[in-house]
CHARMM-style PDB file with segment names, atoms N, HN, CA, C and O in Angstrom:
ATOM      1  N   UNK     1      -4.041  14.327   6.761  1.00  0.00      PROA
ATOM      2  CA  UNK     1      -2.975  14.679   5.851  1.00  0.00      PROA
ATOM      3  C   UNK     1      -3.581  14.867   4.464  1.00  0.00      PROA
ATOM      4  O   UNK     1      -4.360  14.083   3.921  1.00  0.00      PROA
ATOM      5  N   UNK     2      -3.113  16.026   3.960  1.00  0.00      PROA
ATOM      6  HN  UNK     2      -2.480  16.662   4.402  1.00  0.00      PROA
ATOM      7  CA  UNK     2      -3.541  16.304   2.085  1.00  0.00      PROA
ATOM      8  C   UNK     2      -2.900  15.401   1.486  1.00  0.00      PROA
ATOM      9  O   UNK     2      -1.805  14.868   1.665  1.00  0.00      PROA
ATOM     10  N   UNK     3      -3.905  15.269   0.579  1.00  0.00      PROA
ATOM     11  HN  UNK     3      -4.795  15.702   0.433  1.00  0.00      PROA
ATOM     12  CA  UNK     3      -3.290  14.057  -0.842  1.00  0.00      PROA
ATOM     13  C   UNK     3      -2.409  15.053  -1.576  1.00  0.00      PROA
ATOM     14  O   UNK     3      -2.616  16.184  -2.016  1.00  0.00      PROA
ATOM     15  N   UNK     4      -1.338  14.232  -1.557  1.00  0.00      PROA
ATOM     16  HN  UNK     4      -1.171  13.313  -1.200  1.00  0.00      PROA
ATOM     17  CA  UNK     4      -0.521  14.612  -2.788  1.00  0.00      PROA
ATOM     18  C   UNK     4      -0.212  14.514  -4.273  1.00  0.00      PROA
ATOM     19  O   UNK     4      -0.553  13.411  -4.700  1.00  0.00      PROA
ATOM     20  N   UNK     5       0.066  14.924  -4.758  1.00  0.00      PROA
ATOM     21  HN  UNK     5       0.344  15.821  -4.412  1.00  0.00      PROA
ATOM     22  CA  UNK     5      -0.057  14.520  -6.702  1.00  0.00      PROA
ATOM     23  C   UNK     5       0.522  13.064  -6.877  1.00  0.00      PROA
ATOM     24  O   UNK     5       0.221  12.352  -7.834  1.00  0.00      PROA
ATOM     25  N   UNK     6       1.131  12.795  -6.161  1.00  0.00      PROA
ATOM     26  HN  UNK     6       1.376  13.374  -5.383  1.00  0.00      PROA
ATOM     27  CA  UNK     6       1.372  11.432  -6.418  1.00  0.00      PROA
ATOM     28  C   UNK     6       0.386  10.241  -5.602  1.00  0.00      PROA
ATOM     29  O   UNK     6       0.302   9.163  -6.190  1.00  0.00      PROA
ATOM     30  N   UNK     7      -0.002  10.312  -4.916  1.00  0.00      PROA
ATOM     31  HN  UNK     7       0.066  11.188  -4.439  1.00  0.00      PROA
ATOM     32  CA  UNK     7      -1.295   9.361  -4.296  1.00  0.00      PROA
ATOM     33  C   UNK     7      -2.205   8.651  -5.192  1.00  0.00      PROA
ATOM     34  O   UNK     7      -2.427   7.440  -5.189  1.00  0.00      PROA
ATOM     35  N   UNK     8      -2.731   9.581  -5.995  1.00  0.00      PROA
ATOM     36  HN  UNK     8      -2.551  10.564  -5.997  1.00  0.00      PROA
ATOM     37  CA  UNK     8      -3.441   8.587  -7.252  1.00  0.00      PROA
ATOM     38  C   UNK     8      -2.709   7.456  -7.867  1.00  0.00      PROA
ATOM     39  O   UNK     8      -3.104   6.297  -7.739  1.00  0.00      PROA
ATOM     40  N   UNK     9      -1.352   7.866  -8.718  1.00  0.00      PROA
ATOM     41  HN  UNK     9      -1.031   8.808  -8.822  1.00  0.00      PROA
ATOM     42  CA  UNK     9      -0.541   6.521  -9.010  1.00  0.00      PROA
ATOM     43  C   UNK     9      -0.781   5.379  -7.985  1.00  0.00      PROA
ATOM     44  O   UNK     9      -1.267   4.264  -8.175  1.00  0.00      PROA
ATOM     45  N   UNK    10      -0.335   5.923  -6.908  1.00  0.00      PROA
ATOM     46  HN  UNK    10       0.060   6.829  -6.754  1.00  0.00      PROA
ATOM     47  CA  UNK    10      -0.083   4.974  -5.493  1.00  0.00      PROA
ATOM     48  C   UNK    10      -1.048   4.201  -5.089  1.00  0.00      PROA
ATOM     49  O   UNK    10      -0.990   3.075  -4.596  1.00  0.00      PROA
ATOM     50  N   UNK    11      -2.230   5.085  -5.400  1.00  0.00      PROA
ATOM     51  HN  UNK    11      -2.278   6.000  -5.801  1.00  0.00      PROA
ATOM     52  CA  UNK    11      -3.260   4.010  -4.874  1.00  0.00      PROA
ATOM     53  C   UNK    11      -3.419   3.173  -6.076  1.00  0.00      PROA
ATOM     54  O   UNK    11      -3.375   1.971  -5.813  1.00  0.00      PROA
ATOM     55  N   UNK    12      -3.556   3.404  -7.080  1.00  0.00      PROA
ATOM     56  HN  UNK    12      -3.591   4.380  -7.294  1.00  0.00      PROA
ATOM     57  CA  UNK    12      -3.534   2.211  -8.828  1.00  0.00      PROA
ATOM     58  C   UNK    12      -2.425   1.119  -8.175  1.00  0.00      PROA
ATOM     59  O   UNK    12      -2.837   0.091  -7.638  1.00  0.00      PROA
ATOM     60  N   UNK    13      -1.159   1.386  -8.253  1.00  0.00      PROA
ATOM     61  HN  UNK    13      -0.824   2.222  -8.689  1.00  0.00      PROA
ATOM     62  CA  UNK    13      -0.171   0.566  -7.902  1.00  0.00      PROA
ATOM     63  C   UNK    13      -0.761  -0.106  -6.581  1.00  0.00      PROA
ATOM     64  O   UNK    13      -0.323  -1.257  -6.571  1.00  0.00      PROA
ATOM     65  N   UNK    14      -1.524   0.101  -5.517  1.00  0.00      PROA
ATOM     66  HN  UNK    14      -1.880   1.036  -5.525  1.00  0.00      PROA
ATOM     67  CA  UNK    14      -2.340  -0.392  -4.419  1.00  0.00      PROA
ATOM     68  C   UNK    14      -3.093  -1.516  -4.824  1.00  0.00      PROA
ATOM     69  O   UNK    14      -3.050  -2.650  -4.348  1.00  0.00      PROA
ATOM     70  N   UNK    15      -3.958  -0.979  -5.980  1.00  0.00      PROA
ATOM     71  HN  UNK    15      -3.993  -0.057  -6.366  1.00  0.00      PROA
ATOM     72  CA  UNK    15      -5.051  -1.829  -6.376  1.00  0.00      PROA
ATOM     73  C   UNK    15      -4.548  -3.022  -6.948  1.00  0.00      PROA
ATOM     74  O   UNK    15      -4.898  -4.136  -6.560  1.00  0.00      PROA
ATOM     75  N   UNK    16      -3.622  -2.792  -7.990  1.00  0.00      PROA
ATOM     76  HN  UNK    16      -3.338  -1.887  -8.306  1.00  0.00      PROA
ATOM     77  CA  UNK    16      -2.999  -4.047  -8.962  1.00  0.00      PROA
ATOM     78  C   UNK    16      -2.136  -4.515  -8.283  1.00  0.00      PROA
ATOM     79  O   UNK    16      -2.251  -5.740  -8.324  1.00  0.00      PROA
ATOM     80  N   UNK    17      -1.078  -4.128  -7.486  1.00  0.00      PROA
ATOM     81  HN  UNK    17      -0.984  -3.132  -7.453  1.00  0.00      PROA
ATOM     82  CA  UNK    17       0.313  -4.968  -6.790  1.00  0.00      PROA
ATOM     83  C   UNK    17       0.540  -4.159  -5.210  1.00  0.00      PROA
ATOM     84  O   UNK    17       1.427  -3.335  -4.991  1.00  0.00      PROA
ATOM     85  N   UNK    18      -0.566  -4.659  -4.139  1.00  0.00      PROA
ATOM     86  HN  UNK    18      -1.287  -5.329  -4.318  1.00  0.00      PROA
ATOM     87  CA  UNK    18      -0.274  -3.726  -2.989  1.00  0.00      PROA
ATOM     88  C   UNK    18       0.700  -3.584  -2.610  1.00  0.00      PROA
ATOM     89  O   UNK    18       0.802  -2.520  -2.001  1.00  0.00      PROA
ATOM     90  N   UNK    19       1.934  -4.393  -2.668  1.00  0.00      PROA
ATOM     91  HN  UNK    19       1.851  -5.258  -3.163  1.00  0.00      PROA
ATOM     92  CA  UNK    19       3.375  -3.761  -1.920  1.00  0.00      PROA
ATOM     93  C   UNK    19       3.669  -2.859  -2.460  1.00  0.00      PROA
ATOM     94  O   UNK    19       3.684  -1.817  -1.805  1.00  0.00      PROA
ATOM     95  N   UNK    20       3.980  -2.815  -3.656  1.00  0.00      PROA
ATOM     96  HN  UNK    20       3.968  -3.662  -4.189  1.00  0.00      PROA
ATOM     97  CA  UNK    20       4.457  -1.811  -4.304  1.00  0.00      PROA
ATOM     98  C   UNK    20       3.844  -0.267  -3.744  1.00  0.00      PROA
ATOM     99  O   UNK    20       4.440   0.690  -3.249  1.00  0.00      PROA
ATOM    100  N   UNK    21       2.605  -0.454  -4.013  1.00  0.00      PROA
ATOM    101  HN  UNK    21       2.120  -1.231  -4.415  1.00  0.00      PROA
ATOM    102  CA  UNK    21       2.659   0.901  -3.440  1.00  0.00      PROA
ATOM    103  C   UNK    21       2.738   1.429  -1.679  1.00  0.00      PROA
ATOM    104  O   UNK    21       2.884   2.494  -1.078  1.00  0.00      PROA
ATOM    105  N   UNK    22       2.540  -0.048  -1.327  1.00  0.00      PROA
ATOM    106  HN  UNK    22       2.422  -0.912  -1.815  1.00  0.00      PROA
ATOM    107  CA  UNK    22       2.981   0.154  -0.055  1.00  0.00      PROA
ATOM    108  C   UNK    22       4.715   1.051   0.314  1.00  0.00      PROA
ATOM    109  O   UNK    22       5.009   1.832   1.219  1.00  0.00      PROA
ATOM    110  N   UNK    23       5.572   0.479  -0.864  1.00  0.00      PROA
ATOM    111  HN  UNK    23       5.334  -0.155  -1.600  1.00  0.00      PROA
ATOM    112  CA  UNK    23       6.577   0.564  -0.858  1.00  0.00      PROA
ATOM    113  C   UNK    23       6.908   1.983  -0.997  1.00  0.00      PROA
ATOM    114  O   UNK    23       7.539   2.798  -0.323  1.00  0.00      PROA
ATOM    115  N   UNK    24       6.167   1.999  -2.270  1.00  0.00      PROA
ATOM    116  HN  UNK    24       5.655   1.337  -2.817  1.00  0.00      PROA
ATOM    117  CA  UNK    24       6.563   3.764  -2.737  1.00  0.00      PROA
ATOM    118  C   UNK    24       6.186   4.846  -1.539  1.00  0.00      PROA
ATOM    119  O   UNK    24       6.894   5.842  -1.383  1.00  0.00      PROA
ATOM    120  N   UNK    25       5.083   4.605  -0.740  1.00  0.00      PROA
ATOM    121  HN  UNK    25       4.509   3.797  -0.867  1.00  0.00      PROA
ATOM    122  CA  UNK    25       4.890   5.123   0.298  1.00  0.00      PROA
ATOM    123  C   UNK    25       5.554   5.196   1.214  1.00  0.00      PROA
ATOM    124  O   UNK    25       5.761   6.335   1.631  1.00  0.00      PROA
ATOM    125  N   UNK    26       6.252   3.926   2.017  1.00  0.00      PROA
ATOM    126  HN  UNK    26       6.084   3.000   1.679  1.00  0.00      PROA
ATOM    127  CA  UNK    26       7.196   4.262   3.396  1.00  0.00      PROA
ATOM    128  C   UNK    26       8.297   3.867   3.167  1.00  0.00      PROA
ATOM    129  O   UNK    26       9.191   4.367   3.850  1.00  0.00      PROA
ATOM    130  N   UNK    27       8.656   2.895   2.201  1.00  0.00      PROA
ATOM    131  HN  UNK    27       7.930   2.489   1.646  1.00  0.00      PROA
ATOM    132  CA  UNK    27       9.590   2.130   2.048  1.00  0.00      PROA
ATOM    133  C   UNK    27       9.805   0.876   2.849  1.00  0.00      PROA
ATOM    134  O   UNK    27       8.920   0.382   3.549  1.00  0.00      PROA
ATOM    135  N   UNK    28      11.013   0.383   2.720  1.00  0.00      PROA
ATOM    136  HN  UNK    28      11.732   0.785   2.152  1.00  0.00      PROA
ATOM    137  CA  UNK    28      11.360  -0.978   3.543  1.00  0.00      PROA
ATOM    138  C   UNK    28      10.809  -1.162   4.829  1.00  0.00      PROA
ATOM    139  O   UNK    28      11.208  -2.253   5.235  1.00  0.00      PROA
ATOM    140  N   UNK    29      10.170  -0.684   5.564  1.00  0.00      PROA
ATOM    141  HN  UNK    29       9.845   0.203   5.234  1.00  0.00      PROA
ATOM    142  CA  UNK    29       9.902  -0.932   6.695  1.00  0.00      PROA
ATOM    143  C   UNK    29       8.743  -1.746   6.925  1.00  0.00      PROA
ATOM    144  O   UNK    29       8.165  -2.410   6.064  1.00  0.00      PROA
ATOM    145  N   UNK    30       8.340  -1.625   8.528  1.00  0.00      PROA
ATOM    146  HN  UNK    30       8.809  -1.085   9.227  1.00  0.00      PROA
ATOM    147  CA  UNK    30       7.604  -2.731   8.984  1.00  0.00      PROA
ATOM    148  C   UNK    30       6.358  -2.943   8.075  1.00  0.00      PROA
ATOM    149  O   UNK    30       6.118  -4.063   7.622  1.00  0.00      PROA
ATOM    150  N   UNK    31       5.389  -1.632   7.749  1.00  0.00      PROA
ATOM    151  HN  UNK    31       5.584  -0.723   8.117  1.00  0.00      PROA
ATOM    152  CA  UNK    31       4.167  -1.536   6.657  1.00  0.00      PROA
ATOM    153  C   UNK    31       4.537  -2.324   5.665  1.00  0.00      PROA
ATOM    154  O   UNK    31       3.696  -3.139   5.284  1.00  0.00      PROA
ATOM    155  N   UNK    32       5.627  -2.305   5.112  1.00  0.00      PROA
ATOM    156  HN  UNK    32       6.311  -1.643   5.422  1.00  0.00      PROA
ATOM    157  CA  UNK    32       5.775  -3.160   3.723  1.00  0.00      PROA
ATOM    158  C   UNK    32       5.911  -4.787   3.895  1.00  0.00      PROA
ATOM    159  O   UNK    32       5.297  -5.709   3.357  1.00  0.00      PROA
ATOM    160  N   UNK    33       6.680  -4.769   4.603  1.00  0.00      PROA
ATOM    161  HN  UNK    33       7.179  -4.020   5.040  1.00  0.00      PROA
ATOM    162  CA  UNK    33       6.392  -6.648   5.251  1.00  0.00      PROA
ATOM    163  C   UNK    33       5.367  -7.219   5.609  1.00  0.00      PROA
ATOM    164  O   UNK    33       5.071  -8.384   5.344  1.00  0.00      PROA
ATOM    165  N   UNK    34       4.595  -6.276   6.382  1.00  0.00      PROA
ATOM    166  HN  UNK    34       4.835  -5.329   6.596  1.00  0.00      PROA
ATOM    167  CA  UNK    34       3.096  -6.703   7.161  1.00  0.00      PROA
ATOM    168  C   UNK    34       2.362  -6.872   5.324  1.00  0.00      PROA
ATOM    169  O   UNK    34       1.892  -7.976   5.048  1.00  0.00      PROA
ATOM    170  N   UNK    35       2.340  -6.189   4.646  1.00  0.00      PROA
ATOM    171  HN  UNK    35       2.722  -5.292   4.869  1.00  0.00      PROA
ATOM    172  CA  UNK    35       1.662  -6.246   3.254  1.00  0.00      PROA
ATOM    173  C   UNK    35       2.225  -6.854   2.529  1.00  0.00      PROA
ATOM    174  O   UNK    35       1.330  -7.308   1.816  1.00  0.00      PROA
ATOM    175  N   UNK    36       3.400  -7.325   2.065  1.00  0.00      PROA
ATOM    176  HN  UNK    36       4.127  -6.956   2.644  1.00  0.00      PROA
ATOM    177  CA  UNK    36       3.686  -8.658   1.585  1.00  0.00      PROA
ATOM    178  C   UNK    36       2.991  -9.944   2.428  1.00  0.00      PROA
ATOM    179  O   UNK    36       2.526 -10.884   1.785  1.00  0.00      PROA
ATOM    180  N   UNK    37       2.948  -9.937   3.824  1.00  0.00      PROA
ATOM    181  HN  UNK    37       3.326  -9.173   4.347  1.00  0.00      PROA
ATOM    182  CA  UNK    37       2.277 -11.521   4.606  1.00  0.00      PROA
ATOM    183  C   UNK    37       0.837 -11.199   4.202  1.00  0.00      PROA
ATOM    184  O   UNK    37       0.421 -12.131   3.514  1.00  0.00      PROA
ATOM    185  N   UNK    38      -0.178 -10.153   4.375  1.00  0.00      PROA
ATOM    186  HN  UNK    38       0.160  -9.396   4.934  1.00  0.00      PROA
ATOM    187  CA  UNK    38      -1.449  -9.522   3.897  1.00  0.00      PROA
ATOM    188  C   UNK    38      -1.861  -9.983   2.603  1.00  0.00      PROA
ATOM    189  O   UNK    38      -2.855 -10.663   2.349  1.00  0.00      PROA
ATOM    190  N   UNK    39      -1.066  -9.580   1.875  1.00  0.00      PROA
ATOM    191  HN  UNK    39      -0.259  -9.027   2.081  1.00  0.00      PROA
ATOM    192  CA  UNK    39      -1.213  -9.766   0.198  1.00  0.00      PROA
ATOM    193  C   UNK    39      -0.804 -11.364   0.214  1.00  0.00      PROA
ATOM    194  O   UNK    39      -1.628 -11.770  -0.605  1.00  0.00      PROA
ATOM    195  N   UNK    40      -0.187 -12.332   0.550  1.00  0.00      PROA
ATOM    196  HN  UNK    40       0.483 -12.002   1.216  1.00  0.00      PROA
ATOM    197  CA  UNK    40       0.312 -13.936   0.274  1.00  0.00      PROA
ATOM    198  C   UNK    40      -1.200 -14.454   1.041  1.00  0.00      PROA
ATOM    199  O   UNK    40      -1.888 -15.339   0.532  1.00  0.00      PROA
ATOM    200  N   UNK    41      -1.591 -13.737   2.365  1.00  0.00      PROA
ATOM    201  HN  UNK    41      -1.033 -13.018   2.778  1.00  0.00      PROA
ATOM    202  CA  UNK    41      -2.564 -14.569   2.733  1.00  0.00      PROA
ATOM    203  C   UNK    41      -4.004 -14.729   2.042  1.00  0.00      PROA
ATOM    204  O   UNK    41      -4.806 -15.661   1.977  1.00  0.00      PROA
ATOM    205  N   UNK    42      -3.976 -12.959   1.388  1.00  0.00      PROA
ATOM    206  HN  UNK    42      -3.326 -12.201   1.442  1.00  0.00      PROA
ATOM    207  CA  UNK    42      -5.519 -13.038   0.632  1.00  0.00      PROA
ATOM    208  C   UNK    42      -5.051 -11.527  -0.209  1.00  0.00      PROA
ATOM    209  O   UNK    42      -4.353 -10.639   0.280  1.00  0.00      PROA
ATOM    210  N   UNK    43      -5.569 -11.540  -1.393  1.00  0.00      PROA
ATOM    211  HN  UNK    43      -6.137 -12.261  -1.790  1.00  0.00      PROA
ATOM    212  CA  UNK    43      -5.223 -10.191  -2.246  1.00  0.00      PROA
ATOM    213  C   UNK    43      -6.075  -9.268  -1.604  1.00  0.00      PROA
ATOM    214  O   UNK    43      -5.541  -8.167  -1.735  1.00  0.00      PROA
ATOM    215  N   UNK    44      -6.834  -9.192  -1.154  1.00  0.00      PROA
ATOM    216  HN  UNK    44      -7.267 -10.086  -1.047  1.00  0.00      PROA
ATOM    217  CA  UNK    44      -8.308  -8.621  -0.320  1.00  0.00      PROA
ATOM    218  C   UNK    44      -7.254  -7.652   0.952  1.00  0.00      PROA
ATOM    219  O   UNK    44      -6.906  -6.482   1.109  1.00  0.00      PROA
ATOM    220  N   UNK    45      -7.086  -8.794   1.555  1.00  0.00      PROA
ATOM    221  HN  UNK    45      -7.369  -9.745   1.427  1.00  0.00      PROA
ATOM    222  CA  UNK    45      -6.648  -7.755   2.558  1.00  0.00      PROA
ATOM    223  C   UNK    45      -5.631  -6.941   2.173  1.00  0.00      PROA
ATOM    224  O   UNK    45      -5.720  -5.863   2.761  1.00  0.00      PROA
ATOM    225  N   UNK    46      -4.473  -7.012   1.251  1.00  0.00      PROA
ATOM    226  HN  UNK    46      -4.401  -7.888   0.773  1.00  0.00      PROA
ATOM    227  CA  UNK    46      -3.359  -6.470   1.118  1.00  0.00      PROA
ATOM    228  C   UNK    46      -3.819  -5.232   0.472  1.00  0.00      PROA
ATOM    229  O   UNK    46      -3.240  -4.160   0.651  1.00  0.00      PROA
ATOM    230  N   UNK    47      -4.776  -5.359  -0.222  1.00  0.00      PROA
ATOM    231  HN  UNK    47      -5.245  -6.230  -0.368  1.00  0.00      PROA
ATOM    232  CA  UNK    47      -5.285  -4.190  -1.053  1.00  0.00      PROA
ATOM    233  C   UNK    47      -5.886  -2.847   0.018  1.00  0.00      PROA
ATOM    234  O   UNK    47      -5.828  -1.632  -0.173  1.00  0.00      PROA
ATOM    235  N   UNK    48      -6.494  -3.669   1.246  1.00  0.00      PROA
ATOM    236  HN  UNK    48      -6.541  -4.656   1.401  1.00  0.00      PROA
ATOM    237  CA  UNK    48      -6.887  -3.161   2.159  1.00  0.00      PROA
ATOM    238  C   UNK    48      -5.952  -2.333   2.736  1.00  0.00      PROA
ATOM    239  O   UNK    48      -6.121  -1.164   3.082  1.00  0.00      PROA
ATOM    240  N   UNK    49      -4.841  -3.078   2.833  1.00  0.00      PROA
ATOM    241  HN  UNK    49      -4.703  -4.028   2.552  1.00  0.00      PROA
ATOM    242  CA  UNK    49      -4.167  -2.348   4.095  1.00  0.00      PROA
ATOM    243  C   UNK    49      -3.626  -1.683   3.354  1.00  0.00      PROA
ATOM    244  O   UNK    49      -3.798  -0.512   3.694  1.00  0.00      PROA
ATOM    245  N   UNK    50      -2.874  -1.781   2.248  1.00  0.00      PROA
ATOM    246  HN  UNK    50      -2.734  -2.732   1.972  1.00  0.00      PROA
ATOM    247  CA  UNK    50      -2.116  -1.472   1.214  1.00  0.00      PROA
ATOM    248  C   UNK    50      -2.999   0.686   0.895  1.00  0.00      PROA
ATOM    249  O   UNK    50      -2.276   1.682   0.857  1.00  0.00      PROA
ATOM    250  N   UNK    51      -4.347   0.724   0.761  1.00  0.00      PROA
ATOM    251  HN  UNK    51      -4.935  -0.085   0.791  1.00  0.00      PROA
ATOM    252  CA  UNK    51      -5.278   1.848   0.917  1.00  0.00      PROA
ATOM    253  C   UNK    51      -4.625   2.729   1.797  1.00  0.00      PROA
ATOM    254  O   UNK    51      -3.945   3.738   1.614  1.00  0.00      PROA
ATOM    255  N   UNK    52      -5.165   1.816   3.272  1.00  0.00      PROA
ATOM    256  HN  UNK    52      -5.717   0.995   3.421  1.00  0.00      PROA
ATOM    257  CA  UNK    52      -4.996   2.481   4.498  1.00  0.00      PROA
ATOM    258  C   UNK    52      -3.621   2.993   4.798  1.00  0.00      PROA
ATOM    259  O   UNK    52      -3.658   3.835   5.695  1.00  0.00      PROA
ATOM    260  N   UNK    53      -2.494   2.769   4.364  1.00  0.00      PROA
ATOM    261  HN  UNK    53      -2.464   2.085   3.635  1.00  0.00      PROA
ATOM    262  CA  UNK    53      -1.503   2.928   4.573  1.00  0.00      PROA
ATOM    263  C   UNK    53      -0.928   4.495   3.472  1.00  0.00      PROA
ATOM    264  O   UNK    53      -0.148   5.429   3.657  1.00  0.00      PROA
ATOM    265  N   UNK    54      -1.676   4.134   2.541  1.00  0.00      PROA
ATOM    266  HN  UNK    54      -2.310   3.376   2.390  1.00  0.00      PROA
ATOM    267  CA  UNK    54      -1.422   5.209   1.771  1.00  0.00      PROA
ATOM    268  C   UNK    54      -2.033   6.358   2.018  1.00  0.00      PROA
ATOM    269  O   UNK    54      -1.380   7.400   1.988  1.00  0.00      PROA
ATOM    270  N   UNK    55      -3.474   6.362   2.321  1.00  0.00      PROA
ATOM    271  HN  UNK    55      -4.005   5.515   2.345  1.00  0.00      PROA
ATOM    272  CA  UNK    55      -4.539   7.305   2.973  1.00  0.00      PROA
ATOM    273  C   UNK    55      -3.978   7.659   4.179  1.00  0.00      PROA
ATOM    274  O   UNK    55      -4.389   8.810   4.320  1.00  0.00      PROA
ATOM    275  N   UNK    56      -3.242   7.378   5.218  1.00  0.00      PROA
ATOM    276  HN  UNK    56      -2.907   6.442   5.103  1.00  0.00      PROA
ATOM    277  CA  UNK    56      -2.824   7.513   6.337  1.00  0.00      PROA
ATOM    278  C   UNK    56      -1.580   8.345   6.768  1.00  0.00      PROA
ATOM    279  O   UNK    56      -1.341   9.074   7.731  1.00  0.00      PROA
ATOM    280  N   UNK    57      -0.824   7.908   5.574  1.00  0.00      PROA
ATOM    281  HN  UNK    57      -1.018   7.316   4.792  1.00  0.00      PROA
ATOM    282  CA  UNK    57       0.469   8.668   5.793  1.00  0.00      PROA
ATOM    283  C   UNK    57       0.190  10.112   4.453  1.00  0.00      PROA
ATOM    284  OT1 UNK    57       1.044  10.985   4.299  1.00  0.00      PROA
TER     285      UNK     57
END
């Protein structure tokens, strides 16, 4: 999938507060919960998945 003009924000918002941009990406759904438990267990991973999720969709 092409990056879109908004992806850069998304991934910043990734780096500093991963739900959020988890959020802006799919919204309420399962991705955003799994990255709130991700992000509480270690900032590391949330940032991680928080990437992948954005890069992905």
């Amino acid at each position: 999938m092409p990056l879109t003009a908004t992806d850069p924000i998304k991934i910043i918002f990734a780096i500093i507060f991963p739900p959020l941009g988890v959020f802006l990406e799919v919204g309420l759904k399962g991705h955003f919960w799994l990255n709130i438990l991700l992000t509480l267990c270690g900032f590391i991973p949330g940032i991680v998945h928080a990437l992948y999720v954005i890069l992905k969709h």
